[in-house]
N, C-alpha and C positions, 0 to 999 in steps of 0.2 A: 504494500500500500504506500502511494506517497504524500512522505512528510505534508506535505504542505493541502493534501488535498483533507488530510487529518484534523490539519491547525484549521482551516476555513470551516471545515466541519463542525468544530468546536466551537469557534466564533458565533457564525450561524445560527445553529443550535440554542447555544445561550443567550445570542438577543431575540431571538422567536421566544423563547421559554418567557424573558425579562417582559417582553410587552405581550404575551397572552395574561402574562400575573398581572401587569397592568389594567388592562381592558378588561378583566374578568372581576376587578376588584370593584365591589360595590365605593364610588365614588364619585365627587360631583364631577361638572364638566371644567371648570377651573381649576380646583386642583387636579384634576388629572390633566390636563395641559402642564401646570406646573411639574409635577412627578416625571410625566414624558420627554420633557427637557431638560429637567434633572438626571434623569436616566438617560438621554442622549449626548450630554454632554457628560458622566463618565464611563460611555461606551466609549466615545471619540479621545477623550484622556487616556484611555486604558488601551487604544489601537496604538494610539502614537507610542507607549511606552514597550508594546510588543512591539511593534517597528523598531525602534531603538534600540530593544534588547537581542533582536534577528538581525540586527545591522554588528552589533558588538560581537556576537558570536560569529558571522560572518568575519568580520577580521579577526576573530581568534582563530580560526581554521585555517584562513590562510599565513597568518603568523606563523601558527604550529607547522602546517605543509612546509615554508619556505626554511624554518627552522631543522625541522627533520632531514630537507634536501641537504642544508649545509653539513649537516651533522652526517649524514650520509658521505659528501662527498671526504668530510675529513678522515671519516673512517676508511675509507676504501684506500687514500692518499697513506695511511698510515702502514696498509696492510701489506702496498706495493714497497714503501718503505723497507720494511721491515724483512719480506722478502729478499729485495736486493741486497741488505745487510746479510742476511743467512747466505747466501749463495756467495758475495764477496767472504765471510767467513768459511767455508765449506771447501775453498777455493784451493788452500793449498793440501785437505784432507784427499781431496777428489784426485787431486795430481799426484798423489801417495800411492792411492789404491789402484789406479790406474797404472800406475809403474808395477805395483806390485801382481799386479794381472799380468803382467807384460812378462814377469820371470815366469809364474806361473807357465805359464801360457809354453816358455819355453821349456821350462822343465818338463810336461808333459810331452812335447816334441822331443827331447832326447828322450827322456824313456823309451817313448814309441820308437824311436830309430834302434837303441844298442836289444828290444825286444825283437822287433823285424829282424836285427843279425844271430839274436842268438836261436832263433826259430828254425 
């Protein structure tokens, strides 16, 4: 359901309910003029103050959205950071084991060879 078709709903609603109580209320015709302006004029107070408060929450979402964007981007900037630190650390282990793969590597090649001669 949407939000807004909710909010008008409500509105509605509640000044149909205010002037049936009105009109249904055993009262003269002057004061009920009175009353209905009375009541029209804190229906109209009471829109402008939702308006106001769906205006401020409106910029608190988008506060919040542009806030979370940044915060987003910092975090991402930090994550790439922090990577490139780990991999420039990693840097002289990686050159290690790679060497050491590399005798590896040869030592299995001689096995295989003095194995193939003595077969």
């Amino acid at each position: 359901m949407n939000k807004r078709s909710l909010a008008y709903g409500i509105l509605f609603g509640s000044v149909a309910g205010a002037i049936t109580a009105l009109l249904t209320a055993p009262v003269a015709g002057k004061e009920l003029r009175i009353q209905l302006k009375e009541a029209t004029d804190d229906w109209t107070n009471n829109l402008k103050d939702v308006k106001i408060n769906l205006n401020r929450i409106k910029n608190s979402f988008s506060k919040l959205s542009g806030e979370g964007k940044n915060m987003a981007i910092e975090i991402i900037h930090d994550i790439k950071t922090s990577i490139n630190e780990w991999q420039k650390d990693i840097e002289p282990t990686k050159q290690s084991l790679f060497n050491e793969l590399k005798e590896i590597q040869k030592t299995i090649e001689e096995l295989e060879l003095k194995t193939n001669k003595n077969a």
